[in-house]
C-alpha positions, -999 to +999 in steps of 0.1 A: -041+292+365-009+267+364-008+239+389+019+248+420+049+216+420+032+210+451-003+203+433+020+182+403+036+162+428+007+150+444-008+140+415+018+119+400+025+100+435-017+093+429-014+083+395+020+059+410-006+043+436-031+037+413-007+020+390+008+000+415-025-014+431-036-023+395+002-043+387+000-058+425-007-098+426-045-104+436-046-122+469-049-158+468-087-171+466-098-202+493-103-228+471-134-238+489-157-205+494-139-189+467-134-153+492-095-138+492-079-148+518-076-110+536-111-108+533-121-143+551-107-146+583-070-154+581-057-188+583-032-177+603-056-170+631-067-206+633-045-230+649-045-269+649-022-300+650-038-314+619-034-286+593-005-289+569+009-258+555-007-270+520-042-264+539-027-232+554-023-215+523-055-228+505-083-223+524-094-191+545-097-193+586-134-198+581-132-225+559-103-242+584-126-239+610-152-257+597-137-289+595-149-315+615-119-335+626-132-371+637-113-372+675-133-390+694-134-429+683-164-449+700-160-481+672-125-491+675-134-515+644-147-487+621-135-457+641-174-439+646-173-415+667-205-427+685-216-467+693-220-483+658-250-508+654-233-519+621-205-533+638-229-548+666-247-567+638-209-581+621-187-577+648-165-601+627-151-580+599-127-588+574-107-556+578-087-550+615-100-519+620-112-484+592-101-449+607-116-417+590-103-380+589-132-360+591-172-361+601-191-362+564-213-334+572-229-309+549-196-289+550-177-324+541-203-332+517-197-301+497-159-301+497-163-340+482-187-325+455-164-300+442-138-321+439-156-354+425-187-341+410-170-312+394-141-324+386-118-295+411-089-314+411-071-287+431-088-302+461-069-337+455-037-328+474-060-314+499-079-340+508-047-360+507-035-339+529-064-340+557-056-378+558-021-377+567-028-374+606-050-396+609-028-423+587+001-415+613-022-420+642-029-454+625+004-465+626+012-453+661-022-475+677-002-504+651+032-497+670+023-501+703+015-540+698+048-541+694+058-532+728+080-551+750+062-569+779+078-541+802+055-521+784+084-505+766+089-502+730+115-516+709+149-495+711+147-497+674+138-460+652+113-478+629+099-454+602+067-454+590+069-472+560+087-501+576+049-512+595+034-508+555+039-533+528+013-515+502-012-493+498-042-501+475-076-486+469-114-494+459-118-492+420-140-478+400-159-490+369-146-478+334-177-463+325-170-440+358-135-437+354-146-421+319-173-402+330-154-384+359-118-386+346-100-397+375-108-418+400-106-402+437-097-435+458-069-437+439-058-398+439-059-403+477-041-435+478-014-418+457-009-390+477-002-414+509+017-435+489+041-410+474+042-392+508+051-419+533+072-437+497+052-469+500+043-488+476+012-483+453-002-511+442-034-524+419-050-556+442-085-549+434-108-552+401-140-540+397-160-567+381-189-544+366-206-509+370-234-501+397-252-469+403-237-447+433-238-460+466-251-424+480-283-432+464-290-470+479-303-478+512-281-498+532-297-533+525-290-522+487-254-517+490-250-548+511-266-567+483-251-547+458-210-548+467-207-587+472-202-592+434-186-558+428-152-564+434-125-591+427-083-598+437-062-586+408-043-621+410-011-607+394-010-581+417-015-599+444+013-628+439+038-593+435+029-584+466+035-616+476+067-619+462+078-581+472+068-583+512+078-617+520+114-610+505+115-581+532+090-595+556+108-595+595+136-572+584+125-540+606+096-558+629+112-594+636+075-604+652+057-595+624+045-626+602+010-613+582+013-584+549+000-555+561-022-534+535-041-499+538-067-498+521-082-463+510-112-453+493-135-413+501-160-427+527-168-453+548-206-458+549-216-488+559-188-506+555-198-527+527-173-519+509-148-523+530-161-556+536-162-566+501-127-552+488-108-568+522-130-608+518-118-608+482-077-597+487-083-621+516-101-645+495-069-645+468-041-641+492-014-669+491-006-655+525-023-641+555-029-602+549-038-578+579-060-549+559-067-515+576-088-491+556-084-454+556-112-435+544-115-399+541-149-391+562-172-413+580-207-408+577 
């Protein structure tokens, strides 16, 4: 019995469909849990001031939503979110002040792995990314000492790059640089750098190789980080030389180099610590160093 052109049509519109769903583009995976995106719950369906379109179109709605945002600063020196007995202990820091993105929970934790451990590069401009608001935010609490007495800021449209002479970042050793392939202080710093068009610069050495930090206690990486870094000299007197030739063109009241220093998390601080005594150690002029750090713990 011969098909009816009913029966012929039907199956060729089929065997269209079929071929279609197998030509159509995949949807796009999260980078994180790894799901398609119109099986997680849709990005589009989460909603917050922080998320650039980058992270939009990256991770699913689930993934979004488990980001920890840091809001709520109880440490204005390292920017905790509860009372810090760190900065109890050393109230007198080297640094102004550190400001971090994002709680380093298990979530953050595993994020950092992929991305460090692993070597997912991918998640670079990412974490980049997650930064961004809380560098602006940075500047703005910088802006308002320079308000007028009134209260009243400055008439003048200053962009964010004119309260910035250079970003830097913590080193790493060679034999980790080799080992892991990149380093991801730097990879952050970069991504700032290029986004706000500031200037990149080198001002830190790392004098030898340690084990990781995550595995010390925090009397170990107190002891361990005051030899672990030194001022790249050259770098420094280029800095020098660069700010101070545009030093009080867009903030006339501003007489100190201002450098962000960046580096994955802030800990303890030791770090922090170490990296801003020896810039100010090996500064020909007075520097005012803010780090940025991607979580806190």
């Amino acid at each position: 019995m011969k098909d009816s052109p009913q029966n012929w049509l039907q199956r060729i519109q089929s065997a269209f469909t079929a071929s279609a769903q197998l030509l159509a583009p995949r949807p796009a995976a999260c980078l994180l849990c790894g799901k398609p995106q119109n099986e997680a719950r849709s990005a589009a369906n989460y909603n917050h001031a922080k998320l650039t379109t980058r992270l939009r179109q990256s991770l699913c709605g689930a993934c979004l939503s488990a980001i920890p945002w840091l809001t709520r600063i109880a440490c204005l020196k390292c920017g905790r979110g509860i009372p810090c007995e760190d900065c109890i202990r050393s109230p007198h820091r080297p640094f102004v002040c550190n400001r971090s993105a994002v709680h380093y929970n298990q979530a953050m934790r595993a994020m950092l792995a992929l991305y460090k451990y692993r070597g997912n590069e991918q998640l670079a401009p990412l974490l980049g990314d997650m930064l961004l608001p809380t560098f602006e935010a940075m500047t703005a609490e910088i802006s308002r000492r320079f308000s007028t007495p009134s209260g009243r800021r400055s008439k003048a449209k200053w962009r964010i790059a004119d309260y910035w002479d250079a970003v830097t970042y913590v080193p790493v050793s060679e034999e980790r640089s080799i080992d892991r392939g990149f380093n991801q202080a730097e990879q952050l710093a970069s991504h700032i750098a290029q986004r706000y068009r500031l200037p990149l610069m080198h001002l830190l050495i790392r004098s030898r190789h340690s084990e990781k930090q995550s595995f010390k206690t925090r009397s170990e990486r107190m002891r361990d980080t005051k030899s672990l870094f030194s001022g790249n000299s050259a770098e420094l007197r280029m800095l020098h030389t660069y700010a101070l030739s545009s030093l009080g063109r867009a903030q006339p009241s501003r007489k100190v180099i201002r450098v962000l220093l960046i580096d994955d998390i802030f800990t303890t601080g030791s770090t922090a610590d170490a990296c801003s005594e020896q810039l100010n150690r090996h500064a020909e002029h007075p520097l005012e160093i803010y780090v940025l750090t991607w979580a806190r713990s």
